[in-house]
C-alpha positions as CSV (number, residue, x, y, z in Angstrom):
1,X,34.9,32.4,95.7
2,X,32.3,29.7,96.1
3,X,31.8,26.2,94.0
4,X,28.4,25.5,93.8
5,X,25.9,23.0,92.1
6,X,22.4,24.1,91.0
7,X,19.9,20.9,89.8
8,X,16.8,21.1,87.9
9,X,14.2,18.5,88.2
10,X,11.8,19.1,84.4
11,X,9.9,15.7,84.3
12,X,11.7,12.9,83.0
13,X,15.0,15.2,82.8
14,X,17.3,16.8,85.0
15,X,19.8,19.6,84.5
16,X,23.0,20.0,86.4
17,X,25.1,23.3,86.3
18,X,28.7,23.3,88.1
19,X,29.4,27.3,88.7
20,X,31.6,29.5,90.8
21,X,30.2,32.2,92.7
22,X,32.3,35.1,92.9
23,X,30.6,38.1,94.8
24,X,27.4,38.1,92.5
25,X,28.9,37.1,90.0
26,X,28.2,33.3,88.5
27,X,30.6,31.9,86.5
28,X,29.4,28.4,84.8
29,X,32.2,25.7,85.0
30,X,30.3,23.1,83.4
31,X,25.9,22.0,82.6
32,X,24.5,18.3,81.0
33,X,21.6,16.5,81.4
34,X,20.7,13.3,82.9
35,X,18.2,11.1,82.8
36,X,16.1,10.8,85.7
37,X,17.0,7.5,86.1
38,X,21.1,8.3,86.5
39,X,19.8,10.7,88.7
40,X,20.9,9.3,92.0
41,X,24.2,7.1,90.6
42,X,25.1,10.8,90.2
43,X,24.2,12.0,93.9
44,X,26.6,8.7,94.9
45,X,29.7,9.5,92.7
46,X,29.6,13.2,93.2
47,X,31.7,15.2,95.5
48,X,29.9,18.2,96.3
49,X,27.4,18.1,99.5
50,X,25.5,20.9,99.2
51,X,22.6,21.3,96.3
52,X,20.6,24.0,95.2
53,X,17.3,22.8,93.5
54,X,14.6,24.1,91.5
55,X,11.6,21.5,90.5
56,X,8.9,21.1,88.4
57,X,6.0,20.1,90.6
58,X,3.6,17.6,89.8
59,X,0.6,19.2,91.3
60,X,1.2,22.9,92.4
61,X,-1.8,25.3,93.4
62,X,-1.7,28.7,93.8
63,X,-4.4,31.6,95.6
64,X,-4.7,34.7,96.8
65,X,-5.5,34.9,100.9
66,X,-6.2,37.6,103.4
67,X,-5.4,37.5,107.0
68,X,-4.5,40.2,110.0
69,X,-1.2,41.8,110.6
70,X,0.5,39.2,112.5
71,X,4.1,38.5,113.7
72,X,6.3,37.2,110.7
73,X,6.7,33.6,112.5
74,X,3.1,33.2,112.3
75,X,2.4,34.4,109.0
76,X,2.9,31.2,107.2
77,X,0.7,29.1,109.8
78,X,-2.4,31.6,109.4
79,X,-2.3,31.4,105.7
80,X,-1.9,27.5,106.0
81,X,-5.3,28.0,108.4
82,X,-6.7,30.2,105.6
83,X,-5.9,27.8,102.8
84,X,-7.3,25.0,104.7
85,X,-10.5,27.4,105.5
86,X,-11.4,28.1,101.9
87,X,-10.4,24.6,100.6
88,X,-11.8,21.8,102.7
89,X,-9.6,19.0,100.1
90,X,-5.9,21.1,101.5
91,X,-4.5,18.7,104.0
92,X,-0.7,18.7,104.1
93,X,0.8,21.3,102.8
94,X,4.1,23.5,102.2
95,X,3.3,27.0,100.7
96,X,5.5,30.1,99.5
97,X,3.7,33.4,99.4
98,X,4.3,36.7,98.5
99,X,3.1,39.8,100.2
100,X,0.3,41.8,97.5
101,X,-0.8,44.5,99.7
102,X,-3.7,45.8,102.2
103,X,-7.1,45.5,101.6
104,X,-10.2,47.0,103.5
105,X,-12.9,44.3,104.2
106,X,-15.8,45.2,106.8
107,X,-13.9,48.4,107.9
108,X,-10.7,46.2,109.3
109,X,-7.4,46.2,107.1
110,X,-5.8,42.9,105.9
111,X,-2.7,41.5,104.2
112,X,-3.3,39.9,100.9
113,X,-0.7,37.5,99.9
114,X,0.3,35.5,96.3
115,X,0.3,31.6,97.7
116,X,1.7,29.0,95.8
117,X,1.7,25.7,97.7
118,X,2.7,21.8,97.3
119,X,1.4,18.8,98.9
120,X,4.0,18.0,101.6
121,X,4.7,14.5,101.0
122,X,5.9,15.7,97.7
123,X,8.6,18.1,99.0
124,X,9.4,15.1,101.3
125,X,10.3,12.5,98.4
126,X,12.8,15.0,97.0
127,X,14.6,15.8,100.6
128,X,14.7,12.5,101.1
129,X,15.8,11.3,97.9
130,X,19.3,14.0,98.1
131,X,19.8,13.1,102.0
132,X,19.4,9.0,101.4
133,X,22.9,10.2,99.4
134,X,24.1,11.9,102.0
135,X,23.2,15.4,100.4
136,X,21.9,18.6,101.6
137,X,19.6,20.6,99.9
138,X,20.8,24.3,100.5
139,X,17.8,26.0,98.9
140,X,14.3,24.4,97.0
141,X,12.3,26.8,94.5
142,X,9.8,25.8,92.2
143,X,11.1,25.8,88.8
144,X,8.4,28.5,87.6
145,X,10.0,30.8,90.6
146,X,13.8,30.3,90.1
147,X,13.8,33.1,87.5
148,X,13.4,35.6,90.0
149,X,16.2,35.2,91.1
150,X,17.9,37.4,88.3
151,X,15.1,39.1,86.6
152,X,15.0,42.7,87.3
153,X,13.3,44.5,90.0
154,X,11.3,47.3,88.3
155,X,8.4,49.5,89.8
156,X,6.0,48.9,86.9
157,X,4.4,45.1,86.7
158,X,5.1,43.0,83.8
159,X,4.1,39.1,82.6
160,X,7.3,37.2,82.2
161,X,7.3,34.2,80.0
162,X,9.3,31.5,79.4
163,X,9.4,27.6,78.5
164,X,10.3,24.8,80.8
165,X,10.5,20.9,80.1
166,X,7.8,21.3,77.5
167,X,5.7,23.6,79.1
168,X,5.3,27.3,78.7
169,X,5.5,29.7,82.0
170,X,3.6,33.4,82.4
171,X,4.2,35.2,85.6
172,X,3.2,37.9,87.1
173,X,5.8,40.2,88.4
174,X,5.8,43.3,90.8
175,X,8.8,44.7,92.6
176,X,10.8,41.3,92.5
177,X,7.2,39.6,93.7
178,X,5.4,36.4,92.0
179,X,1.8,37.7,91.8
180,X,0.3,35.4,89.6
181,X,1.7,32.3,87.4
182,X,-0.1,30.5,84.8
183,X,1.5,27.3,83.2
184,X,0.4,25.5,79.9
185,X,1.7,22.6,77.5
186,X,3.5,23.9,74.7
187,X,3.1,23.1,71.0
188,X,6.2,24.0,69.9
189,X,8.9,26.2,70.1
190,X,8.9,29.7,69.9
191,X,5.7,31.6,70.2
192,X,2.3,30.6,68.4
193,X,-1.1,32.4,67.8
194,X,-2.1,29.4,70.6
195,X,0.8,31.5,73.1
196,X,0.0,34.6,72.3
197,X,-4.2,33.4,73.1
198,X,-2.6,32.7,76.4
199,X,-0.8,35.9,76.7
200,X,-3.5,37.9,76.2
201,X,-6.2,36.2,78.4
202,X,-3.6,36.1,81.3
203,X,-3.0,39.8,80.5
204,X,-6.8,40.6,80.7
205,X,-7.7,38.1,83.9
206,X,-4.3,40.9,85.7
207,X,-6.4,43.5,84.3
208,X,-9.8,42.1,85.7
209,X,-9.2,39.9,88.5
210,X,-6.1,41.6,90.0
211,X,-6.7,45.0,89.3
212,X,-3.1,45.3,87.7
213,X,-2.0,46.3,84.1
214,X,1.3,44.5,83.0
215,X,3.9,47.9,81.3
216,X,5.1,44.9,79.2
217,X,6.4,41.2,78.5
218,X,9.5,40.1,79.1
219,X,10.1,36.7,76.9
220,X,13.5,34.5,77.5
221,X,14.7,31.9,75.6
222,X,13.7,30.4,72.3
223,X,10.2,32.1,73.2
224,X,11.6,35.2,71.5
225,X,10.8,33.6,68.2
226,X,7.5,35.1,67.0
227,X,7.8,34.7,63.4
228,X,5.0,32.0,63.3
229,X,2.6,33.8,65.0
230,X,0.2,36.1,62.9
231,X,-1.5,37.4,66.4
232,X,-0.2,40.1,68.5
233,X,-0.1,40.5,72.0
234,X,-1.5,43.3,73.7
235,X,1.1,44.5,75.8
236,X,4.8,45.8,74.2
237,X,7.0,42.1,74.7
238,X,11.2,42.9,75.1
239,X,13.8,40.2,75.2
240,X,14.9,39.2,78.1
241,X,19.0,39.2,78.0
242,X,21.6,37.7,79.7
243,X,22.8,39.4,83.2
244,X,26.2,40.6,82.6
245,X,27.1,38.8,86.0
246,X,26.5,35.5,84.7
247,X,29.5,34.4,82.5
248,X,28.3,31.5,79.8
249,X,27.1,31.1,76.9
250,X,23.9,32.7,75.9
251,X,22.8,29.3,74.0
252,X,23.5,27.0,77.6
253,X,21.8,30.2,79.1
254,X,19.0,29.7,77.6
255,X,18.8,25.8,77.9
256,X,19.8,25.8,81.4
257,X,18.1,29.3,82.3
258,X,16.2,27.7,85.1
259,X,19.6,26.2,87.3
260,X,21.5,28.9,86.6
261,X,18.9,31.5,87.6
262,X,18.6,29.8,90.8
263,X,22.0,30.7,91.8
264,X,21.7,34.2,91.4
265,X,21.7,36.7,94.5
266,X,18.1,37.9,94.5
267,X,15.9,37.7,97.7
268,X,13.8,34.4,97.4
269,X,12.7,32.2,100.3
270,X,13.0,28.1,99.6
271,X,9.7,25.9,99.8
272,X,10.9,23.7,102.6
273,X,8.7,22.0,105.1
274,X,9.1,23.1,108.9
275,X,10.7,19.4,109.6
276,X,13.4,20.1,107.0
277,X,14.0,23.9,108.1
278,X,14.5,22.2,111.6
279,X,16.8,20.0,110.3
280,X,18.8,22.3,108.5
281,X,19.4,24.6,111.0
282,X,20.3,21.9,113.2
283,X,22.6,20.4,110.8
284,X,24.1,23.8,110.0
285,X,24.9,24.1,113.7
286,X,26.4,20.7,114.3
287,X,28.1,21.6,110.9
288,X,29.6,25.3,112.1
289,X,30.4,24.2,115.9
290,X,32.5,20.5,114.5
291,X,34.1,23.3,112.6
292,X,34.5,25.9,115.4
293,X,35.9,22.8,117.7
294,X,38.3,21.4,115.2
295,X,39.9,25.2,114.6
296,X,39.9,25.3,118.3
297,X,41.4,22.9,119.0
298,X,44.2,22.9,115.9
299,X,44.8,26.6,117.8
300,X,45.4,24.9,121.2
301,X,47.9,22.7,119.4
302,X,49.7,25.3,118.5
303,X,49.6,26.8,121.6
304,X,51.2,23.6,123.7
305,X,53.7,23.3,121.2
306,X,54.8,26.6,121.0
307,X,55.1,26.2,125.0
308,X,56.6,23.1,125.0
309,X,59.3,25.4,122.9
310,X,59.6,28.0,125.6
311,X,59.6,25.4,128.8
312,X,62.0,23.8,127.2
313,X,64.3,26.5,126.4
314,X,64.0,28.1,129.8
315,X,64.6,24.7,131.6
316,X,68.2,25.0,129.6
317,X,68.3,28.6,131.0
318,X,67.9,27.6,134.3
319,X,70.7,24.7,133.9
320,X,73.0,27.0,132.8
321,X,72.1,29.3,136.2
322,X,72.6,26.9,138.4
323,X,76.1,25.9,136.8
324,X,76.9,29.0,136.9
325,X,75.5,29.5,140.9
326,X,78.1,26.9,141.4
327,X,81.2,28.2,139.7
328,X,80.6,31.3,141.8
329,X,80.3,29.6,145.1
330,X,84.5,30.0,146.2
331,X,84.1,33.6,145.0
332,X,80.9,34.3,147.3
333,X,82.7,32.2,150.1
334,X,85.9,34.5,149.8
335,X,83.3,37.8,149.8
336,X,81.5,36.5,153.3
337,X,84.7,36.3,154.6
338,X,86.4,39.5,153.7
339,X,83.2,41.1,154.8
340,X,83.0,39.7,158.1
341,X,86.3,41.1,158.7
342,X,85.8,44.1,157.7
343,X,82.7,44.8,159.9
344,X,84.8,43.7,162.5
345,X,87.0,47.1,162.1
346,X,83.7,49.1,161.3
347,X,83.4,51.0,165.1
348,X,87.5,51.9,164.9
349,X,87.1,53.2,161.1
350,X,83.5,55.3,162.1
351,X,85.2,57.1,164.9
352,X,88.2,58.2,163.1
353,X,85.3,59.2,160.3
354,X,83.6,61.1,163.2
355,X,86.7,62.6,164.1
356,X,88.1,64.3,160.9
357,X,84.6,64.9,159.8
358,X,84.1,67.9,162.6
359,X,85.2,71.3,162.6
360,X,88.6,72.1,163.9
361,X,88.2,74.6,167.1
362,X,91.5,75.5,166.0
363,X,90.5,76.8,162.6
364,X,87.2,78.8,164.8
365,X,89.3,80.6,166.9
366,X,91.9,81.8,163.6
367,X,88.9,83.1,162.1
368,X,88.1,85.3,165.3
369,X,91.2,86.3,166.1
370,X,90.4,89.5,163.9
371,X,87.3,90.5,165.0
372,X,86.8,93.3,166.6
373,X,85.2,94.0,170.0
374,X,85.1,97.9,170.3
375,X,83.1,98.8,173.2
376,X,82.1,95.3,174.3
377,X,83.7,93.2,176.9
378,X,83.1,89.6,176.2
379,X,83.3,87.5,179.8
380,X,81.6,84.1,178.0
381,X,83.0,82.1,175.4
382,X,81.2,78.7,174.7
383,X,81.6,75.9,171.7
384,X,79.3,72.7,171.3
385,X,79.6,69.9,168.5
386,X,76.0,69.3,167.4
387,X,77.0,65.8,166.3
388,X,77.4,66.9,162.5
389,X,79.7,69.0,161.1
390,X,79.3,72.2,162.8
391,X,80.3,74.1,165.8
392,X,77.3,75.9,168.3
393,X,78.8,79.4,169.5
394,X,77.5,81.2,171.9
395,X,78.9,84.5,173.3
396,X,78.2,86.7,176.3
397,X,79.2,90.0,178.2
398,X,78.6,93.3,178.7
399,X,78.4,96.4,176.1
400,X,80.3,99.4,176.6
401,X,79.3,102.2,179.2
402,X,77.7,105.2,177.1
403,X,74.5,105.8,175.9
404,X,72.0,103.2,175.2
405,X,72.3,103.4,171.5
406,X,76.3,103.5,171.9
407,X,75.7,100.0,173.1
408,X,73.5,98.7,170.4
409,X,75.8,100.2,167.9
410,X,78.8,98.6,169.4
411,X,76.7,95.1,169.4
412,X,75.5,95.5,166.1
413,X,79.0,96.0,164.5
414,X,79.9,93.0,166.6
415,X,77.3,91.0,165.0
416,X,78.5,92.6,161.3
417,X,81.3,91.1,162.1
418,X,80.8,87.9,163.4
419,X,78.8,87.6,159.8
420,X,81.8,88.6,157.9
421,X,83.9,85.8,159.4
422,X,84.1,83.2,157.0
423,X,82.4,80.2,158.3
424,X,80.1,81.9,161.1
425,X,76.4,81.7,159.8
426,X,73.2,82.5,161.2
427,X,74.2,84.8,163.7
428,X,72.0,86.5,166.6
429,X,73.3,88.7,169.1
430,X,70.5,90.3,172.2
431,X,70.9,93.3,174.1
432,X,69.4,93.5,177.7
433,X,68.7,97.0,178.6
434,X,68.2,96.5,182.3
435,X,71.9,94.8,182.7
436,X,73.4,96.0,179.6
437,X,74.4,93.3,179.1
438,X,74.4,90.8,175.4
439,X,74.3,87.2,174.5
440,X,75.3,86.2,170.5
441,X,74.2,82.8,169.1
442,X,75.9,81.2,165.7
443,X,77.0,78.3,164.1
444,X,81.0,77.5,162.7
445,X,80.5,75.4,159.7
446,X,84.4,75.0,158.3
447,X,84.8,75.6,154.5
């Protein structure tokens, strides 16, 4: 939601609207008139910095031009060169066109554009008379113009009519496009035989000059009053209503149709000079980056202070550590202490460790003292700590005196039973056959 001021300069009179924009919806707070002369005690006292302005220019021409495609940022410069080209009396000048079409001349295609252009120096005078207040000027139409800002986009052309400060507007409209414009005094108001003269001629120079044919007439305001007219135009004429969008009045609509039309959201370019489009932008800039800083650096504020928070709670933290380090300082003293004597009975305590942490030999030899030897005369008997908790065992002698297989029956069931005793594992007994003679490797592990 959006407060915004739209101004309408008609001749001696000018018309202020106070709205709020919500989405596209326009919502008018308050509208009066002042005289031209109040004009600027008004710009002094007022609060808002940003205008939107529509004018009735002095002296306002209007043609039709044709150039060659060219890029968008050159557009207006070739018309101005095209203008300038046609006209030898166009010096300075600040135009606003509108796109008509393509036309075919000597076999090349061109664009043809709507112009309607000011003298500079007269778009000057009324930037300068907002900025000398210290006011911006947000957008600039031409009074006859601001109206398309809410009228209706349609496919089919049609004349649109309305009054403004005493004069009486036709324009020509096509897809949301100013084609053509006409302007005239007015006699009175509501529509005349000497209006609806005007109506028709402008309808026949569309129809003859333009090669277009208006569907209709769309007539706002008071200029729906035809009840003193005994002519008839030539084209059907419908009222134009209020938008639903725009929440006033229908009478202030109609007397303020030109600034409150001028807020509305259709596409419309302003008719500001180069100069003031630098400035702008410029000023926008200066305006978005003071804004940009100030945010900045309200968010770094923030920041520090919420830092200062945290250094300041963990320099309390580390208070409380270090009181703490120091209550603990007999204890720690007391640990080094008991420590160091400890270590000092380390080699005693690791031996006695080593010592009841190996096998017993005592506890091998119960566990053999069953086995059976059928056969086999054992002459070798040898045990070796590996350092760990087991016992190397290694056996040797001679098998008995039958038969070759007798004696690797009788080592086999010496084997079987070496791996029945409990705690003998990984047991391997060899047979030589030239000596007859056997060697058994294992390993005691007491359970």
């Amino acid at each position: 939601m959006a407060k915004a001021v739209s101004v309408s300069i008609e001749g001696d009179n000018i018309k202020v609207v106070f709205a709020t924009l919500k989405g596209k919806k326009i919502i008018v707070n308050d509208s009066f008139v002042l005289p031209d002369e109040k004009f600027d005690d008004f710009l002094s006292s007022v609060k808002a910095k940003d205008f939107i302005v529509s004018v009735d220019f002095n002296n306002y021409f209007q043609d039709s031009v044709l150039i060659p495609p060219v890029k968008k940022s050159l557009t207006s410069a070739v018309i101005i060169s095209e203008l300038k080209k046609k006209n030898a009396n166009v010096a300075d000048i600040t135009p606003l066109f509108f796109r008509v079409g393509q036309k075919k001349v000597d076999g090349k295609m061109l664009n043809e554009y709507f112009v309607f252009y000011v003298e500079t120096p007269e778009v000057d005078n009324i930037v300068r008379r907002f900025l000398s207040k210290g006011k911006r000027i947000r957008a600039l139409y031409p009074n006859m113009m601001s109206a398309l800002k809410i009228l209706p986009v349609q496919e089919r052309p049609y004349l649109f009519f309305h009054e403004i400060g005493g004069r009486k507007n036709i324009s020509l409209i096509d897809n949301g496009r100013m084609l053509f414009a006409r302007s005239f005094q007015s006699i009175g108001e509501g529509i005349a035989d000497y209006d609806i003269q005007n109506i028709n001629m402008t309808v026949n120079y569309c129809i003859q000059a333009l090669r277009i044919t208006p569907e209709k007439i769309m007539i706002a305001g008071s200029g729906d009053d035809t009840s003193s007219a005994s002519m008839q135009a030539t084209i059907p004429s419908v009222h134009f209503s209020r938008p639903g969008t725009i929440e006033v009045d229908n009478e202030i609509f109609t007397n303020y149709l030109v600034p409150i039309s001028a807020l509305g959201h259709g596409r419309m370019k302003s008719i500001f000079t180069d100069g003031y489009r630098r400035f702008s932008i410029l000023s926008n800039l200066i305006r978005y980056s003071t804004a940009s800083f100030t945010i900045l650096s309200l968010l770094l504020a923030g920041l520090l202070g919420v830092n200062l928070v945290k250094y300041s709670s963990l320099k309390s933290r580390l208070s409380s550590i270090r009181s703490l380090h120091n209550n603990l300082r007999p204890v720690i003293n007391k640990y080094n202490s008991e420590k160091k004597s400890l270590e000092s009975r380390k080699p005693m305590a690791d031996f006695i460790n080593s010592m009841t942490g190996q096998p017993s030999v005592a506890g091998l030899l119960y566990a053999l003292s069953g086995l059976r030897t059928n056969g086999i005369s054992i002459d070798t008997f040898q045990m070796e700590y590996d350092g760990g908790k087991t016992l190397k065992l290694r056996m040797g002698g001679k098998a008995g005196a039958g038969s070759l297989y007798v004696s690797q029956q009788d080592l086999d069931n010496l084997v079987a039973g070496l791996k029945k005793t409990r705690g003998i594992k990984d047991v391997v007994g060899e047979l030589s056959l030239k000596s007859m003679t056997f060697s058994i490797h294992s390993v005691y592990e007491e359970e």
